[in-house]
VMD Tcl script that builds the backbone (N, CA, C; Angstrom):
set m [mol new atoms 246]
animate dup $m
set s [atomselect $m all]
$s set {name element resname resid chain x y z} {
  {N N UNK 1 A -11.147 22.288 -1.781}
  {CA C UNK 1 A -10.690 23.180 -0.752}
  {C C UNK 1 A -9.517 22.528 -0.037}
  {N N UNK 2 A -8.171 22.972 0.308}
  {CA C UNK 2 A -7.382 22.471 1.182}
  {C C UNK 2 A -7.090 23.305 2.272}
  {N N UNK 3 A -6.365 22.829 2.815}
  {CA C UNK 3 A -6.482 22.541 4.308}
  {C C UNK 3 A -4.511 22.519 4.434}
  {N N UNK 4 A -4.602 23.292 5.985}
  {CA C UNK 4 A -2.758 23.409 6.333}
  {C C UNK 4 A -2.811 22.627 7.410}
  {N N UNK 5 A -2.339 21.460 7.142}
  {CA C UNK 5 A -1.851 20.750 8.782}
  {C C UNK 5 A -0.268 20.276 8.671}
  {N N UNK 6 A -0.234 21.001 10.302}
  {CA C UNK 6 A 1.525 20.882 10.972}
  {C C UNK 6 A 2.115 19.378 10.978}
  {N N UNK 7 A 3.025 18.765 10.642}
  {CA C UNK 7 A 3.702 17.842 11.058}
  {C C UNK 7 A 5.335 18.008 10.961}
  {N N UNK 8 A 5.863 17.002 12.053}
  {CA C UNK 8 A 7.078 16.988 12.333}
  {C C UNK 8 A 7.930 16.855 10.441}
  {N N UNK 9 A 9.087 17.484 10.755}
  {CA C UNK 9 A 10.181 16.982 9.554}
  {C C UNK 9 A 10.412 15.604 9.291}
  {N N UNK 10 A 10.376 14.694 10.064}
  {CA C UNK 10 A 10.604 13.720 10.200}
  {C C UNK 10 A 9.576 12.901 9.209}
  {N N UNK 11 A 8.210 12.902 9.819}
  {CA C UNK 11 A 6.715 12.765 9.765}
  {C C UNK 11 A 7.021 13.196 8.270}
  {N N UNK 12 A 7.093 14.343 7.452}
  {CA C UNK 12 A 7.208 15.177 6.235}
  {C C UNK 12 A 8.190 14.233 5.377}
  {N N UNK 13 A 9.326 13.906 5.936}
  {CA C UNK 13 A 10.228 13.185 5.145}
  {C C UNK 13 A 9.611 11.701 4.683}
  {N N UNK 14 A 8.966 10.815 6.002}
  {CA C UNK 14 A 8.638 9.822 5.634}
  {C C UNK 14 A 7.494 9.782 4.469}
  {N N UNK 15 A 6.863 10.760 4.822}
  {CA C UNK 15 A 5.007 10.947 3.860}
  {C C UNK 15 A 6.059 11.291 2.556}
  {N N UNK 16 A 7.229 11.693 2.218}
  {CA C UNK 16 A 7.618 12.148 0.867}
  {C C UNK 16 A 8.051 10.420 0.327}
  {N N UNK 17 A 8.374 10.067 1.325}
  {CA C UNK 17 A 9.386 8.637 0.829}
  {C C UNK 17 A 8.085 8.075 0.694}
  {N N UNK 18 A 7.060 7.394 1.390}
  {CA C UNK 18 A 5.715 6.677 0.566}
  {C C UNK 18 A 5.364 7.107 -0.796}
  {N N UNK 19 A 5.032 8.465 -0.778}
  {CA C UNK 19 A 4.823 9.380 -1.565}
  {C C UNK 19 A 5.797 8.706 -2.986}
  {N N UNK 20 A 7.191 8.526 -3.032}
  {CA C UNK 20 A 7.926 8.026 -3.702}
  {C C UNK 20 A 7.702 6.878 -4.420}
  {N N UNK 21 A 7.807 5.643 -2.953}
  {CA C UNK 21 A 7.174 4.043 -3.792}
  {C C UNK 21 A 5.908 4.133 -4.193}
  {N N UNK 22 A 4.999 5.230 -3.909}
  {CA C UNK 22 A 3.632 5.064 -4.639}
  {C C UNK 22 A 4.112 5.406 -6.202}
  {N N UNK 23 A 4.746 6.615 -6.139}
  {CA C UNK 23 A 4.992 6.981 -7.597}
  {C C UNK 23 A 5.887 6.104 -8.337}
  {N N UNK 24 A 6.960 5.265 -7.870}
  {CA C UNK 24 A 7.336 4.312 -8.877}
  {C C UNK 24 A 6.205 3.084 -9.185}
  {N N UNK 25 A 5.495 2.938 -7.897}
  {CA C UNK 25 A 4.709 1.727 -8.637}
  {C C UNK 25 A 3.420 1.940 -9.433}
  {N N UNK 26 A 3.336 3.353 -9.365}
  {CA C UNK 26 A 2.087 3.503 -10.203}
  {C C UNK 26 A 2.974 4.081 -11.774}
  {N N UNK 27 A 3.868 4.464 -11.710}
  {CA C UNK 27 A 4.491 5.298 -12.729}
  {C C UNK 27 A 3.929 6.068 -13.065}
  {N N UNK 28 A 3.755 7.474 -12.318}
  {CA C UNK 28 A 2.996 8.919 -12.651}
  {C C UNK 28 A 2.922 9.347 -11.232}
  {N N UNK 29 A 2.838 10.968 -11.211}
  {CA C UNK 29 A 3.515 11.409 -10.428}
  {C C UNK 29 A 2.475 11.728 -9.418}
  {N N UNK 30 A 2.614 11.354 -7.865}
  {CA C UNK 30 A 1.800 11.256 -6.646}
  {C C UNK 30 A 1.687 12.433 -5.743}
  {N N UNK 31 A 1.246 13.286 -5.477}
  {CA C UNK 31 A 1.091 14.417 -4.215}
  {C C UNK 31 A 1.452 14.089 -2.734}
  {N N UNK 32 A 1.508 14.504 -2.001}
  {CA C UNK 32 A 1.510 14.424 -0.580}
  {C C UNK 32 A -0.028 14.041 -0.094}
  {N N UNK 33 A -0.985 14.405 -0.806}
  {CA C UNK 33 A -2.667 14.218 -0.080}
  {C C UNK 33 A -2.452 12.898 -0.771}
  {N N UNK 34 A -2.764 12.733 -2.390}
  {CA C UNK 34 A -2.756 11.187 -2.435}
  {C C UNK 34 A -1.687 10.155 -1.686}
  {N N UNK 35 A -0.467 10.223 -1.621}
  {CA C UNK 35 A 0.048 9.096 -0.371}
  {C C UNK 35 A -0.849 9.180 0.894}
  {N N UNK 36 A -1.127 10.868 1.747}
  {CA C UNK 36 A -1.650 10.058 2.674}
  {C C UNK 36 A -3.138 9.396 2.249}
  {N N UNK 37 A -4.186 9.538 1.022}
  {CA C UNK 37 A -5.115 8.572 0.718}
  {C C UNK 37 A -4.884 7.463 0.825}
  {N N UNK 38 A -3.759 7.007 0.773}
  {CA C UNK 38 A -2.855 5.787 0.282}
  {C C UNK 38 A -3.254 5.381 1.583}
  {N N UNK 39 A -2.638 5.853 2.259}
  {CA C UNK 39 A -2.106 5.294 3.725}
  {C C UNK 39 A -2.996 5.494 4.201}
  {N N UNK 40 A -4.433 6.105 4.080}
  {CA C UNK 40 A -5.143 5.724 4.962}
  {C C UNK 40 A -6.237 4.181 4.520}
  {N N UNK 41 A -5.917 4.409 3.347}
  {CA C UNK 41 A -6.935 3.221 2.600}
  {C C UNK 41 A -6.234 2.013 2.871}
  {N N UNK 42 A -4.853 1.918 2.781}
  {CA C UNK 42 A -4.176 0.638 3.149}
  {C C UNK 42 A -4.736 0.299 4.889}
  {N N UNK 43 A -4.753 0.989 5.326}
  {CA C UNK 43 A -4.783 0.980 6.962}
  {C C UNK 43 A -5.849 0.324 7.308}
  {N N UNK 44 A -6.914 0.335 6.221}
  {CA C UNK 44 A -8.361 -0.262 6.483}
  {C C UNK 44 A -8.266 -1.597 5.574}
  {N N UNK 45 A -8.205 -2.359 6.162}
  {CA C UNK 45 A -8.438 -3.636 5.850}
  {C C UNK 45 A -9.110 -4.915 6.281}
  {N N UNK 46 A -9.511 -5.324 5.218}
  {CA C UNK 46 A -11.240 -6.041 5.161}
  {C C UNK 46 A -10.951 -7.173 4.636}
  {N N UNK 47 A -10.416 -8.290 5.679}
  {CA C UNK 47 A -10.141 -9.523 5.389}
  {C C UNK 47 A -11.528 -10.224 4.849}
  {N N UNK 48 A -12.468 -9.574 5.509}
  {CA C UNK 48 A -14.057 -10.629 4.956}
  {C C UNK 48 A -14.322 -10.413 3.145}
  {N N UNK 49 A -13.213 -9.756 3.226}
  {CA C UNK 49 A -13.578 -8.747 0.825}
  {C C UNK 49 A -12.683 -10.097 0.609}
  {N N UNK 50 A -11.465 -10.208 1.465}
  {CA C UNK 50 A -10.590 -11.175 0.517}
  {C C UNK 50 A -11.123 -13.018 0.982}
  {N N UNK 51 A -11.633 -12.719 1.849}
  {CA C UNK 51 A -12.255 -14.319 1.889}
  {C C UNK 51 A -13.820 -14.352 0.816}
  {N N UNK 52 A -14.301 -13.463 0.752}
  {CA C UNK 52 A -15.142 -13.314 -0.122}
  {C C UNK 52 A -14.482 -14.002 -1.530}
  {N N UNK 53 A -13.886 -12.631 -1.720}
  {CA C UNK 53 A -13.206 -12.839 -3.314}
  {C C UNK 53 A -12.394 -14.338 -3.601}
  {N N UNK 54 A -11.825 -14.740 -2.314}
  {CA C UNK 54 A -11.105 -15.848 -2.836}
  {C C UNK 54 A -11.717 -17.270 -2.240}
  {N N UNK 55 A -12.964 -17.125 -2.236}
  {CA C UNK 55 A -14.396 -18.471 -1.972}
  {C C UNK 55 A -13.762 -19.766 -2.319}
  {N N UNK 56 A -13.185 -19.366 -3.422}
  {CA C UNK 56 A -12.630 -21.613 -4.071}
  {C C UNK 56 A -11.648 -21.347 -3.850}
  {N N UNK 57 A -10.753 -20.568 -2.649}
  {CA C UNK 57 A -9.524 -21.728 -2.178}
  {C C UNK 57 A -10.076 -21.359 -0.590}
  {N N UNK 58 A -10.957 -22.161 0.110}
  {CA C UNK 58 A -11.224 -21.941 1.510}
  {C C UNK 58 A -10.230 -22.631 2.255}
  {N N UNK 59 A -9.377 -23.479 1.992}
  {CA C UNK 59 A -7.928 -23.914 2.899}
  {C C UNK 59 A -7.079 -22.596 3.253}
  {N N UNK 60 A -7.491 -21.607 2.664}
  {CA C UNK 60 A -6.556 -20.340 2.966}
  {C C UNK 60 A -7.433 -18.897 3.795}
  {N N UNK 61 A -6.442 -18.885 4.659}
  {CA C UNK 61 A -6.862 -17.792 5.449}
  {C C UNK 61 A -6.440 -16.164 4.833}
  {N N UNK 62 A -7.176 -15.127 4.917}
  {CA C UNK 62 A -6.765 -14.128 4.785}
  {C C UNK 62 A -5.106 -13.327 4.864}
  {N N UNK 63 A -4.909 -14.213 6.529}
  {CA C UNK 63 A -3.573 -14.033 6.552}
  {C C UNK 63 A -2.149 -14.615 5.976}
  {N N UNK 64 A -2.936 -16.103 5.782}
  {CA C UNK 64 A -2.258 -16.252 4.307}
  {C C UNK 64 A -2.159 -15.663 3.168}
  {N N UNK 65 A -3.248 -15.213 2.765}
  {CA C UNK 65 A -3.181 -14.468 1.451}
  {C C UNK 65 A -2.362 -13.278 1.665}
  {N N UNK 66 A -2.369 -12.599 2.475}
  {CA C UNK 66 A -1.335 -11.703 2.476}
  {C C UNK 66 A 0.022 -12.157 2.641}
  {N N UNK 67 A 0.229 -12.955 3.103}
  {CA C UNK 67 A 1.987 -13.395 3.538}
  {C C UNK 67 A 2.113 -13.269 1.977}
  {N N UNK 68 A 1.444 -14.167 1.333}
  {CA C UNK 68 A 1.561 -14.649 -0.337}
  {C C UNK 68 A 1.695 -13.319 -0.904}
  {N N UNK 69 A 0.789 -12.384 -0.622}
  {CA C UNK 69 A 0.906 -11.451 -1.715}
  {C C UNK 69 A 2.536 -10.726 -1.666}
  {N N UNK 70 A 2.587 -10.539 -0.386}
  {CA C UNK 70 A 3.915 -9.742 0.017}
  {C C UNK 70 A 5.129 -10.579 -0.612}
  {N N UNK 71 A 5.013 -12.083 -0.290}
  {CA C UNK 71 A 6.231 -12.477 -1.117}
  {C C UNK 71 A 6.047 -12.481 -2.538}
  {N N UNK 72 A 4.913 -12.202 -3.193}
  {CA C UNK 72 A 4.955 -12.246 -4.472}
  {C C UNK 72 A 5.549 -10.871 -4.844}
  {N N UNK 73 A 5.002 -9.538 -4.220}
  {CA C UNK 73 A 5.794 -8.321 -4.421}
  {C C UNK 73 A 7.040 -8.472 -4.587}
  {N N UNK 74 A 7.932 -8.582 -3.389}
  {CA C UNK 74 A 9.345 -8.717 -3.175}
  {C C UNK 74 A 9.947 -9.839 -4.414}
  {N N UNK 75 A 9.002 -10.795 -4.950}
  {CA C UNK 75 A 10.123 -11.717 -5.842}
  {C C UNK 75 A 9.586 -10.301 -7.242}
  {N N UNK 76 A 9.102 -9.564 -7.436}
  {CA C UNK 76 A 8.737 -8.881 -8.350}
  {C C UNK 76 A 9.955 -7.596 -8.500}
  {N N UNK 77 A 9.954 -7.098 -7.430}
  {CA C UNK 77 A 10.753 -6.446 -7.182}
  {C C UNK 77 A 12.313 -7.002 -7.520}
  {N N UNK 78 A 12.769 -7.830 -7.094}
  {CA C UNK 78 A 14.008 -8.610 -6.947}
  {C C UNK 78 A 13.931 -8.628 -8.531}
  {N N UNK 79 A 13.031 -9.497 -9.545}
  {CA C UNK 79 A 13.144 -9.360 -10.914}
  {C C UNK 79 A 13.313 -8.397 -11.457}
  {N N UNK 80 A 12.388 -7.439 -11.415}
  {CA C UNK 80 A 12.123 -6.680 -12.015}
  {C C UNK 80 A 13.243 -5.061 -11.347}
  {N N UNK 81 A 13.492 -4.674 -10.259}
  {CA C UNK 81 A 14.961 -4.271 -9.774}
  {C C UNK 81 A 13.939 -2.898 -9.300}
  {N N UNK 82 A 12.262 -2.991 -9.293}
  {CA C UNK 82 A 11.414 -1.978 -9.064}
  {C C UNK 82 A 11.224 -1.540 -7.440}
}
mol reanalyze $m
mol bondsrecalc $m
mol representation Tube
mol addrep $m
């Protein structure tokens, strides 16, 4: 079942541009409901999953692991021109 909700042009333009880098990085084509899934699932984040998951390196904090991941994106990107 869907559903009509109002948002600004602005608001519309940006949800198309996520909408966008989701679809290049998944390669296949993304809706307006899945970005905002996107964006709401990114929004929730559960540093205790990634200290979990990453148990044998306890010198590292969650917020490390993210700095790391992000620069690993961007050198991916930079290679790869994605």
């Amino acid at each position: 079942m869907s559903e009509t909700i109002k948002v600004s042009k602005a608001t519309k333009e940006a949800l198309i541009k996520v909408a966008a880098k989701l679809q290049e990085r998944l390669g296949r084509r993304v809706d307006l409901d899945e970005a905002i899934r996107h964006l709401i699932a990114s929004s929730i984040k559960k540093p205790e999953l990634l200290d979990r998951v990453f148990a044998s390196a306890p010198s590292l904090s969650s917020s490390e692991l993210y700095e790391e991941r992000r620069v690993d994106e961007e050198r991916f990107k930079r290679r790869y021109g994605l």
